[in-house]
LODOZA-208166 format. One record per atom (N, C-alpha, C): x, y, z. Coordinates in pm, whole numbers, plus 32768, in hexadecimal, padded with zeros to 4 digits. Layout:
BEGIN
XYZ...
This chain:
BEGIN
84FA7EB07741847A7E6F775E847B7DE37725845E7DA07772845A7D00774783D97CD2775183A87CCA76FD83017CCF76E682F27C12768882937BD576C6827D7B50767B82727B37760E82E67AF875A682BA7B027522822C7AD674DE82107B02748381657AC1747481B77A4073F7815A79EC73F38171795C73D18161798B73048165791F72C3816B7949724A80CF793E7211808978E87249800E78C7724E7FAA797A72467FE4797972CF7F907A5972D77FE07AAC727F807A7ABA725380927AF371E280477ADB714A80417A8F714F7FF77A6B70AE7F617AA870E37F077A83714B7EAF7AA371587E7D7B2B716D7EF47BA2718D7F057C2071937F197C4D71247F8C7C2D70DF7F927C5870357F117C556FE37ECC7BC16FF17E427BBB6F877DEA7C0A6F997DD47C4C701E7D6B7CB170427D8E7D4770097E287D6270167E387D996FE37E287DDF6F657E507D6F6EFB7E4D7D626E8A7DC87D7B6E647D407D606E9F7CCC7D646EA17C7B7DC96ECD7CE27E386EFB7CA97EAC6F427C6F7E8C6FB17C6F7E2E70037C2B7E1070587C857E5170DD7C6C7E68713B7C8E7E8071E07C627E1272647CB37E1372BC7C9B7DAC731A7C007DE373877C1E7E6073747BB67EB873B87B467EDF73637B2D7ED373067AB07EDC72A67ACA7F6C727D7B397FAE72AB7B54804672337B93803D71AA7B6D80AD71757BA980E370CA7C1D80AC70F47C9880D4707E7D0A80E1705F7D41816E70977D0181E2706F7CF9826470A07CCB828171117C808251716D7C75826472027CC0825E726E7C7C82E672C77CB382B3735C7C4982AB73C97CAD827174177C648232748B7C4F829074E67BC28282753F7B9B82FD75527BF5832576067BCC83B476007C2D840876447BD5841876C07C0A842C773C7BC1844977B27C308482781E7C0884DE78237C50854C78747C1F857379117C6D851C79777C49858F7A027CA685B57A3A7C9786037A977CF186887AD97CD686437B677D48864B7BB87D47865C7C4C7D2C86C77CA27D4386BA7D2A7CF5871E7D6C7D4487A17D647DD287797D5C7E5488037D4B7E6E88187CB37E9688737CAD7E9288D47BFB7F2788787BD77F1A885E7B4C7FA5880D7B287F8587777B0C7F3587417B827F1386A47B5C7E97867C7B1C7ED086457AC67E6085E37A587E81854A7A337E0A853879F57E1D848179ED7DE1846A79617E30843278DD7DDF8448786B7DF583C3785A7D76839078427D6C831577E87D5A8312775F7DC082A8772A7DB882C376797D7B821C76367CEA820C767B7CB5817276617CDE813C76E77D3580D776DA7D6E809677817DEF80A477B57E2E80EE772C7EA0816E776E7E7581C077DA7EC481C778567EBF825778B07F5B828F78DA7F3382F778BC7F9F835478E77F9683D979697FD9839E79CE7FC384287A318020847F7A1E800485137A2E806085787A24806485C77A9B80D885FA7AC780BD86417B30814186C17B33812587067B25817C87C07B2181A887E17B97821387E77BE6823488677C5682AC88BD7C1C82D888FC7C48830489727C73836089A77CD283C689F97CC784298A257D1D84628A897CDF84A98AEB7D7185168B497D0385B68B2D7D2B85D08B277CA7866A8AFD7CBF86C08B6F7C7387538B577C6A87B08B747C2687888B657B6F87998BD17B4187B08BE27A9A87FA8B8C7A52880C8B5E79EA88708B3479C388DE8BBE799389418BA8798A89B78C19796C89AB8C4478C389C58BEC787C89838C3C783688FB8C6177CE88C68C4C7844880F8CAD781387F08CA278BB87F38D1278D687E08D45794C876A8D8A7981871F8D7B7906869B8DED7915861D8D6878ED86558D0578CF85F48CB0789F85BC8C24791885518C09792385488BB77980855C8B327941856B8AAD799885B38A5179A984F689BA798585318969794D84D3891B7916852F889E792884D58824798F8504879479688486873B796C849586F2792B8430866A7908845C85E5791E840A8593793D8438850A7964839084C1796D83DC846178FB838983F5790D83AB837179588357831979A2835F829E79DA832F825A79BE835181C779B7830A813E7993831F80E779DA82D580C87A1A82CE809D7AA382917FE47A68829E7F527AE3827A7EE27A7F81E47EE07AC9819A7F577B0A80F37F537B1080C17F617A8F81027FB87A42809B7FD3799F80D07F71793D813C7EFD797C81697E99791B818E7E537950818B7D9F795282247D55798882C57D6F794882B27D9678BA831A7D917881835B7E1478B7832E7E7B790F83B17EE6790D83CB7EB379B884747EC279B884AB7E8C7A2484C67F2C7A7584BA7EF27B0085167F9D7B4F85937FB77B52858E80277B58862280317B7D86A380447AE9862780317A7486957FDD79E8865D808C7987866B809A794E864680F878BB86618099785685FD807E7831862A805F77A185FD809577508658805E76A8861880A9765985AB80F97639852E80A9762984D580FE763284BD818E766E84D6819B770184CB81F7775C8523824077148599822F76FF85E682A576BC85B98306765A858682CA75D9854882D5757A84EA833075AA847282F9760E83E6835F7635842C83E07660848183B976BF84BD843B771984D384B3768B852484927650857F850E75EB85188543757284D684DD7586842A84F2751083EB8565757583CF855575E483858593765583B88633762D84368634763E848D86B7767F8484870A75C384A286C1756184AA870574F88415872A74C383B186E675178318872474EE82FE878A7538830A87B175E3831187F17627837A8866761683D38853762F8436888B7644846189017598846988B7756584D988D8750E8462893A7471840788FB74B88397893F7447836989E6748C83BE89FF750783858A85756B82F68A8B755182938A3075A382278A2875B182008A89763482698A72766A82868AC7771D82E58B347704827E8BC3775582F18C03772A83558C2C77B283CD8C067793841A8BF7780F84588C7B786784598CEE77DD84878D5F783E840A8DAF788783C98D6B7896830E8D9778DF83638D55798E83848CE4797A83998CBD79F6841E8CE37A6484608D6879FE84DC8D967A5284878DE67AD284C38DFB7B3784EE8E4A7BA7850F8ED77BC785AB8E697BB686058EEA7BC1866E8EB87B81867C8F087B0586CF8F037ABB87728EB87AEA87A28E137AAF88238E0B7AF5882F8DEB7B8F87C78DDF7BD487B58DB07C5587508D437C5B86F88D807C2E866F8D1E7C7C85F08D0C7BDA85E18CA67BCE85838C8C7B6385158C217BAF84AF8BC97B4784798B627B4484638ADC7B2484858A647B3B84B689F77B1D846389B97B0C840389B37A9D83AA89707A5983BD88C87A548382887F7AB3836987F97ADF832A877C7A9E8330874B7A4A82A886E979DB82E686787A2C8291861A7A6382A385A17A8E822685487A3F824284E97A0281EA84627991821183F979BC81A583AD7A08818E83177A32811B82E079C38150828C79BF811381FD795C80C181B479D2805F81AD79D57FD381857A157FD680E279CD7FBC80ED79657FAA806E790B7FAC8066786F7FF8802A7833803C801C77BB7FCB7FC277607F9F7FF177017F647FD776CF7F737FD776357FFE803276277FF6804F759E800F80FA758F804D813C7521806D81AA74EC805F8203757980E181F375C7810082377635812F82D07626816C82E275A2819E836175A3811283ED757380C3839575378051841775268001841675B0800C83AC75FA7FAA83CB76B47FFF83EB76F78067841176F180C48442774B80CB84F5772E80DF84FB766580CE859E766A804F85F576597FE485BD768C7F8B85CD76907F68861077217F9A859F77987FA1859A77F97FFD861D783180458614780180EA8683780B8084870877FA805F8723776A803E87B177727FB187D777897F59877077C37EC5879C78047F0A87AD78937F74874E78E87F93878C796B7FFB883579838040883C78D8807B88DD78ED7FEB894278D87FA8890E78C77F41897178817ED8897D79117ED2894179637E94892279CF7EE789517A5B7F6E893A7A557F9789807ABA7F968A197AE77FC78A3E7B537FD18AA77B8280668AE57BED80848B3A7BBE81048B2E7C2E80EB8BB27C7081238BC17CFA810E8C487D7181278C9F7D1980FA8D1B7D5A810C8DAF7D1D818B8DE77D6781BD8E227D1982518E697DB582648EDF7D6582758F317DDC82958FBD7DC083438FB47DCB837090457D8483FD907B7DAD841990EE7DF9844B90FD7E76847691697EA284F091977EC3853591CA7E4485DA91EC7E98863D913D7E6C864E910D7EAB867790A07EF1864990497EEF85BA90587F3585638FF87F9284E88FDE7F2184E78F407F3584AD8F007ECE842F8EC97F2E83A48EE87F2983248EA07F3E82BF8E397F1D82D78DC77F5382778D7B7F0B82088D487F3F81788D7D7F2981178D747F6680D98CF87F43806E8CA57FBD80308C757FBA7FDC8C7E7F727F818C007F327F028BF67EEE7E978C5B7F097E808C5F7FF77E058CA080067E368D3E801F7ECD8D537FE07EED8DD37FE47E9B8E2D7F6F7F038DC67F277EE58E107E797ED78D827E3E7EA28D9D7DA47E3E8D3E7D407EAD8D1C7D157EBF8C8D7D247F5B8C7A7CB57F648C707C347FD48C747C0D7FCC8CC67B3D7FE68C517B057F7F8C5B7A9E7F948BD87A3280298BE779E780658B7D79AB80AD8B83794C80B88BBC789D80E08C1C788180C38C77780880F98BEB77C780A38BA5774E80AD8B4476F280878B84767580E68B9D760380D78B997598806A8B597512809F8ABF753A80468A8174DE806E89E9752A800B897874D77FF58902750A8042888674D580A7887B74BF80D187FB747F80B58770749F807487347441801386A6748C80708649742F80A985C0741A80CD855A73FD8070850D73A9804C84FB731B800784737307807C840872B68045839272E080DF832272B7806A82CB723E809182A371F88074826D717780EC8204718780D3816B715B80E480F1717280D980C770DE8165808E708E815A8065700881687FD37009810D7F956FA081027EA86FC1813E7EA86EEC81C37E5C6EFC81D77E266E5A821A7E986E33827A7EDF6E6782CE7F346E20826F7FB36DE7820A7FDB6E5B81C3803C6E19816A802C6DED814C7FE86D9C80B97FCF6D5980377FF06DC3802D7F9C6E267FAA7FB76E937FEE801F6EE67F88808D6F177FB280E86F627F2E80F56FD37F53810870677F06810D70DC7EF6815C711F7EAF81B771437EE8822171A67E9181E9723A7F0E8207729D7EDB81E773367ED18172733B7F69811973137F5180A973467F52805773E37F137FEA73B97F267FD374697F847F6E748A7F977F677501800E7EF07529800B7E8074CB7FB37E0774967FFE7DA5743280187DB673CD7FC47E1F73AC7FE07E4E72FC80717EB1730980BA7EAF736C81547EEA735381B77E77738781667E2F737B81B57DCF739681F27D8A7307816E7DA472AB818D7D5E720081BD7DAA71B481DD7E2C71EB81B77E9C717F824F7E94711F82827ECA710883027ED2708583307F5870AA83037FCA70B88319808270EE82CD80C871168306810F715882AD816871E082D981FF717C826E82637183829F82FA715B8229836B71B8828083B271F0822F83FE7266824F8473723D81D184BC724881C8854F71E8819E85B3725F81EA85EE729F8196867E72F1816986FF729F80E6871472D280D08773729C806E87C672E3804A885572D7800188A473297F4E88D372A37F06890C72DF7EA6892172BC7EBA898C72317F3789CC72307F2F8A2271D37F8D89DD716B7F9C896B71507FD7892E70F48073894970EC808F8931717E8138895C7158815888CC719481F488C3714A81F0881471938270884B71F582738812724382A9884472C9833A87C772B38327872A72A6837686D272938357865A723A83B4863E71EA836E857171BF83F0853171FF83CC84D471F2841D843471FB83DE83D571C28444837E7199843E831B7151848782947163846A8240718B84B281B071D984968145716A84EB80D3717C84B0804971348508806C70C185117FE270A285377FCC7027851D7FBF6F7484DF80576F8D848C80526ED5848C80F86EDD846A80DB6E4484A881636E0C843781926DD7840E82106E15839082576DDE839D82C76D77832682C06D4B834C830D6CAE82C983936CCD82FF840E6C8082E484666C948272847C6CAF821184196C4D817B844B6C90811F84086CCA816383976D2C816F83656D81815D83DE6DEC81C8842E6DF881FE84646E75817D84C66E71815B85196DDF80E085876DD9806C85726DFD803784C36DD17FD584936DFA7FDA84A56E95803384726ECB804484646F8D802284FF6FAA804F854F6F68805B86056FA37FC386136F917F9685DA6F197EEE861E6F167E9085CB6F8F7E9F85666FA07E53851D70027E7C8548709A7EF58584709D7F2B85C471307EEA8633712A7EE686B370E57E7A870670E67DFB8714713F7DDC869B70D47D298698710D7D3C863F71AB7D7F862971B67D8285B9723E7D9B861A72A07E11868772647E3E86DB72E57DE9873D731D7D9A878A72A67D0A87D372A17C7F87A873207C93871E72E07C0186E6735D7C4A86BA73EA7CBD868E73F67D0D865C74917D18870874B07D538783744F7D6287FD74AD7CB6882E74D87C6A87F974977BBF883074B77B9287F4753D7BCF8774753F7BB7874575B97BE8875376167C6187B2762A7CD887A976A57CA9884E76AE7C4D888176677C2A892776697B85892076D07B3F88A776B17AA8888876E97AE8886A77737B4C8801779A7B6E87D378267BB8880578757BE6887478667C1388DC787F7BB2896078C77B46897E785E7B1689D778807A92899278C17A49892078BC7A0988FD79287A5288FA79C67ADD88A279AE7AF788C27A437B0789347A8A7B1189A57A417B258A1B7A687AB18A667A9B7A248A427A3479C78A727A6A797D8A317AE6798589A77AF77991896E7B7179C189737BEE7A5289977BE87A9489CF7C637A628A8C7C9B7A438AA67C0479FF8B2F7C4079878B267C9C792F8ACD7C8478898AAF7CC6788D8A797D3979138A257D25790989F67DDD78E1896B7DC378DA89157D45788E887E7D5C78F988337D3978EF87927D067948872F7D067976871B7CA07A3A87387CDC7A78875A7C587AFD86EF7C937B3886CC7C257BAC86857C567B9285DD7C347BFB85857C367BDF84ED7C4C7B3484C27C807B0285247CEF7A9684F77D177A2284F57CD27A3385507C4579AE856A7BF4798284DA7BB179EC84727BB279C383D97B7B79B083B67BCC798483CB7C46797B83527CD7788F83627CB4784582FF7C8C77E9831F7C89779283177D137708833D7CFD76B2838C7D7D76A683047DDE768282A87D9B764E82177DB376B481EC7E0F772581FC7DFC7789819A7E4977A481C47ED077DD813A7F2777F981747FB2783B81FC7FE378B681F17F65793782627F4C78CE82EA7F3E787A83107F397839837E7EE6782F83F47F54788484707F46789984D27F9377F2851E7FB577A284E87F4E771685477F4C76AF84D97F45763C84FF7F8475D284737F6D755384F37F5F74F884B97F24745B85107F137422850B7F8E740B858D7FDC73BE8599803873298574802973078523807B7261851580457227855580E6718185C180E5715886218120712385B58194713885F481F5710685A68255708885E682AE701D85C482C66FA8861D82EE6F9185FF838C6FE8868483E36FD6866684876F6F86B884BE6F2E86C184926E7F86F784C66E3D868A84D76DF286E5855E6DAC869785B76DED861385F06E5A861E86086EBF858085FC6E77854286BE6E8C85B5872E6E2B856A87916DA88541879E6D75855A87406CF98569874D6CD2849686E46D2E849986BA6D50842386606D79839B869D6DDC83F486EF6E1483A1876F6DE2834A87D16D6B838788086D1483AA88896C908333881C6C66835787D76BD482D687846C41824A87676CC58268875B6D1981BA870D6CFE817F87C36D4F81D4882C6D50818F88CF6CBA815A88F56C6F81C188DD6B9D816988D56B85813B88A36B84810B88156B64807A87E16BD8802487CE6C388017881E6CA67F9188616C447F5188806C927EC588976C4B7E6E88DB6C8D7E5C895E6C757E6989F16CFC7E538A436D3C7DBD8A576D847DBA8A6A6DF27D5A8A6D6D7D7CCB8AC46DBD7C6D8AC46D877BE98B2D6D9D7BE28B866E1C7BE08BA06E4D7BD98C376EB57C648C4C6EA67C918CF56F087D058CD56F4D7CD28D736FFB7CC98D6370177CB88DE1705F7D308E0B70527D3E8E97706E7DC78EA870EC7D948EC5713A7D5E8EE071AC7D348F4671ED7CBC8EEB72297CA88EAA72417C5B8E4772B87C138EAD72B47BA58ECA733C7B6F8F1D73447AC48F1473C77A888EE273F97A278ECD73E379E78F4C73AA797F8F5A73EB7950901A744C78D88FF6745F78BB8F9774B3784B8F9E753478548FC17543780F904875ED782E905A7680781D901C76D27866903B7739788F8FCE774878CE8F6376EC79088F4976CF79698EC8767B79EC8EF976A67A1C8EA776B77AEE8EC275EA7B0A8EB275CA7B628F2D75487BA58F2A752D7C098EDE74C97C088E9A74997C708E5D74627CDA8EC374657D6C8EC874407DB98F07745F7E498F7C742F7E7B8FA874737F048FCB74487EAB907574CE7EDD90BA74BE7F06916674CD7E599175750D7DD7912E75097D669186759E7D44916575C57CD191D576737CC291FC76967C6D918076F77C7D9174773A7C26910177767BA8912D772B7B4690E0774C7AB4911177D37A75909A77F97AB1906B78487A608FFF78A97A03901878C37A2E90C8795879E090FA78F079729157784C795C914A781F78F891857817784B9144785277E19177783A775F914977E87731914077E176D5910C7744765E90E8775E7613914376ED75B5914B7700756591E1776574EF91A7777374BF913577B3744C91017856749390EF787C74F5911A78EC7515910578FE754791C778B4754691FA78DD7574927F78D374E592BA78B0747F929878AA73FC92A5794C73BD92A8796C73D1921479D573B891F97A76742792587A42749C924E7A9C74A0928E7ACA746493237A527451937F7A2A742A93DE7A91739393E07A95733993AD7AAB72A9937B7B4C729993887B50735493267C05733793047C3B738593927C0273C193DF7C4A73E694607C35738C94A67BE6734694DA7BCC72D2952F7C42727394FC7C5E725F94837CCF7202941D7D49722294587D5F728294697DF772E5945E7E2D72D295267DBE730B955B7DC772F895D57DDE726F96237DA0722396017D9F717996077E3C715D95DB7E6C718095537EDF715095267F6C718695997F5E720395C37F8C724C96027FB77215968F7F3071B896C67F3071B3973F7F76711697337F7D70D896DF7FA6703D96C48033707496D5805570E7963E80F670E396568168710E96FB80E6716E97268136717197CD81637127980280EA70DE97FF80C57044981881586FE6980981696FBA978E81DD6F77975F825C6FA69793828D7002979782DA708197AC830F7077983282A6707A98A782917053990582CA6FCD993882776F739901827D6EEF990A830B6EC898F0835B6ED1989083D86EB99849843B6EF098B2844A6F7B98CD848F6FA5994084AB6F5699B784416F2A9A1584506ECE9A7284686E3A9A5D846E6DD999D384956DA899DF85406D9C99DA854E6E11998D85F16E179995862C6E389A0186066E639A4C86206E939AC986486E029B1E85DC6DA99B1E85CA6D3B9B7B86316CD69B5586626D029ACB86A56C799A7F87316C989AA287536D349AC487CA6D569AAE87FC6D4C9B61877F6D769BC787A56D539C6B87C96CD59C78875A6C749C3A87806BC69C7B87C06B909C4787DD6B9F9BB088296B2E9B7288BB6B649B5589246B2C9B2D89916B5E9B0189AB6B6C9A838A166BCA9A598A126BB6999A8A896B3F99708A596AD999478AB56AA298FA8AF06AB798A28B496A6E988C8BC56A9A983D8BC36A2297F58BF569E7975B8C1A697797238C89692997718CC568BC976E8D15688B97AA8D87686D974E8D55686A96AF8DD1685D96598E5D68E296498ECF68BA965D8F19690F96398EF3697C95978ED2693C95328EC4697894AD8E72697794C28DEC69AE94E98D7469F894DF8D746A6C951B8D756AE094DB8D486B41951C8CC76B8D94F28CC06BE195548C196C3F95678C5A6C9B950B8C196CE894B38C2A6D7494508BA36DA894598B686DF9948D8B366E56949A8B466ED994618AC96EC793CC8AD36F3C935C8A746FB893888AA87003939A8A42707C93B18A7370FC935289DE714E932C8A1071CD92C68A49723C932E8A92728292AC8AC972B592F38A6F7349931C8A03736B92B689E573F092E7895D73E09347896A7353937B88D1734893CC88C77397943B887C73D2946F887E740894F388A273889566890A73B8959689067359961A88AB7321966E889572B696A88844726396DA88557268976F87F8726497E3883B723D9852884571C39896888E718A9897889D710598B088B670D0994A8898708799958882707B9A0288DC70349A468930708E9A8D89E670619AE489EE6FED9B368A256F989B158A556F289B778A916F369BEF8A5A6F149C738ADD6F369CE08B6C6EDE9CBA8BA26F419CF48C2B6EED9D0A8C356E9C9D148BF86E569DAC8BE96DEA9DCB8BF56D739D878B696D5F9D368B226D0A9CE38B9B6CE49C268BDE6D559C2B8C486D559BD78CCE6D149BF18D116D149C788D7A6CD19CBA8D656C329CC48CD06C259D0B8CB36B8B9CF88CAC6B409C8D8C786B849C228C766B5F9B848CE96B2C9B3C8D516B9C9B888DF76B979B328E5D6B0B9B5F8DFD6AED9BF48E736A909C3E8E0A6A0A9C198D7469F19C188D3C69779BF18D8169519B748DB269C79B178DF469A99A7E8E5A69479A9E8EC369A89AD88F3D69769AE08F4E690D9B3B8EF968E29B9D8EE6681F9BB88ED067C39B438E6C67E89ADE8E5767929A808E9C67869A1B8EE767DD99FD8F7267B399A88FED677899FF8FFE67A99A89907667539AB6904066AC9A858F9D66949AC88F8A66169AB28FA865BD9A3C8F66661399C98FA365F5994290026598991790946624997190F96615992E91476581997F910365769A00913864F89A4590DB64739A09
């Protein structure tokens, strides 16, 4: 995680508050930030906020293969994610440290404390068990991720439900929800996380710190523990060395912390339960309030339909009637569409200033038309007349000649044939005027 260093200016200014017992949030030294718990519409998903920490959890389920050796015991994995929506500093695709750290914290609070009891979820012995699912997304980082995450973790095992299946012989059954009621998970006990945050080699001690105050801090020590005072795991990070009653002090304040977080994950629990029994609004939707557009339910207010014609019939008698009433409502202006039932549709009719104009440009077109015949005409017969009476000359200089460029892909022309005649006389008037020339 590559998170913005804070300047030296907010370190000093974090330490002095410290030092002063003071908090950025106006809490004790000994406080936490308060807890809010909801459940989704399917058994397994929850969303716990720890202040402006959120953590979603979500449980499924499958039956797989045993491991070989414990064959009778069902199968448990966990995984947390940190995604860069609940932070800029966590990148995709990367694990880093941190994540490592939460992950193996996760599995040794869960896991390793047998909070779950796993041979509940065998089958069939060596064939077929249950593969206990924990999936933890980071919503938004706010600070002391590992106590909203196992918080999150074991209100969604405690909340799920997996199918019922019978054994027959062989043949393994696994019924639907609206078959049979699906079976909670047999849970032992509750192991909850509180992390305590040490400033000066120990001296100031914090519990539930939040994102900047771990940013100053000197050592992190995370204590699991369940309601009956058993400690399930610690850890201890950072660079300082804690002394024995240091560590006793942290165990007595985890106690009482784990006591009121398990009182509360026992109240939100058994409200949603009695909720889904009644039939009313349970799930993400119970925060959506009445007021808003989003709101699945609005207050019916009574509506009184008696005597409603009779109500009807006195509002139409004291109307006032209208001023004018046309029965036949119709546009006459030409070129534009009639209002009304049973008359022809004029839409393809012109205005007179456009039937004018067209009028103008055919009279135009026709005129132009009759000129070009005209020309066309005209041009023809004079070539005609030029080519009967007169003869074609020819230059008289030896070095001049006629070149006549024509394209090549023009359509041919018809050009109008010389007699013979008129060609023989042409060739021999030539050839007098050069003998003359040359004498």
């Amino acid at each position: 995680m590559k998170a913005t260093p804070l300047s030296n200016c907010e370190r000093r200014f974090l330490l002095r508050a410290i030092e002063e017992r003071k908090r950025l949030d106006g809490r004790q030294c000994y406080d936490y930030r308060n807890i809010r718990i909801s459940f989704g519409a399917d058994y397994g998903c929850c969303i716990v906020e720890l202040g402006k920490t959120r953590v979603l959890a979500q449980v499924s389920c499958e039956l797989v293969l045993p491991k070989p050796n414990r064959p009778t015991e069902g199968v448990l994995f966990f995984n947390l994610e940190l995604s860069p929506m609940a932070a800029p500093g966590f990148e995709p695709g990367r694990q880093p440290e941190l994540l490592v750290q939460l992950n193996r914290l996760i599995e040794r609070c869960l896991r390793n404390s047998k909070c779950i009891d796993t041979e509940s979820l065998c089958v069939v012995a060596g064939e077929k068990v249950w593969q206990i699912r924990l999936d933890l997304h980071l919503l938004n980082h706010d600070g002391n991720i590992i106590d909203a995450a196992s918080i999150a973790g074991i209100v969604a095992l405690c909340h799920f439900r997996r199918p019922d299946v019978s054994v027959q012989g062989e043949e393994v059954t696994v019924y639907a929800p609206e078959e049979r009621d699906p079976v909670p998970l047999s849970i032992h006990h509750m192991p909850i996380c509180v992390s305590f945050a040490f400033f000066q080699q120990g001296t100031y001690l914090l519990v539930d710190p939040s994102e900047r105050e771990e940013r100053v801090m000197d050592g992190f020590l995370v204590i699991a523990m369940n309601k009956h005072h058993e400690i399930c795991t610690i850890q201890s990070s950072g660079g300082i060395m804690l002394v024995k009653d240091q560590v006793l002090r942290c165990s007595k304040i985890t106690a009482v912390k784990v006591a009121e977080i398990t009182e509360l994950i026992q109240k939100a629990l058994e409200n949603d339960q009695k909720v889904r029994k009644e039939g009313g609004k349970f799930g993400f939707a119970e925060s959506i309030p009445n007021q808003k557009i989003t709101a699945f339910k609005m207050e019916s207010a009574a509506v009184d339909t008696n005597n409603v014609e009779e109500q009807a019939e006195e509002i139409i008698t004291k109307a006032e009637p209208p001023s004018e009433v046309f029965a036949k409502p119709i546009l006459h202006t030409p070129g534009t569409a009639q209002i009304g039932e049973g008359i022809e549709n004029s839409w393809g009719d012109l205005e007179e200033s456009d039937r004018e104009e067209a009028a103008e440009e055919e009279g135009e077109s026709e005129a132009t038309a009759f000129e070009c015949q005209k020309m066309e005409t005209e041009g023809t017969s004079t070539v005609r007349e030029t080519k009967k009476d007169e003869p074609i000359v020819v230059s008289d200089s030896e070095e001049e000649e006629v070149v006549i460029l024509e394209p090549q892909e023009l359509p041919k022309k018809t050009r109008p044939q010389t007699n013979w005649k008129q060609e023989t006389a042409s060739k021999k008037a030539f050839n007098k005027r050069r003998k003359k020339k040359r004498a």
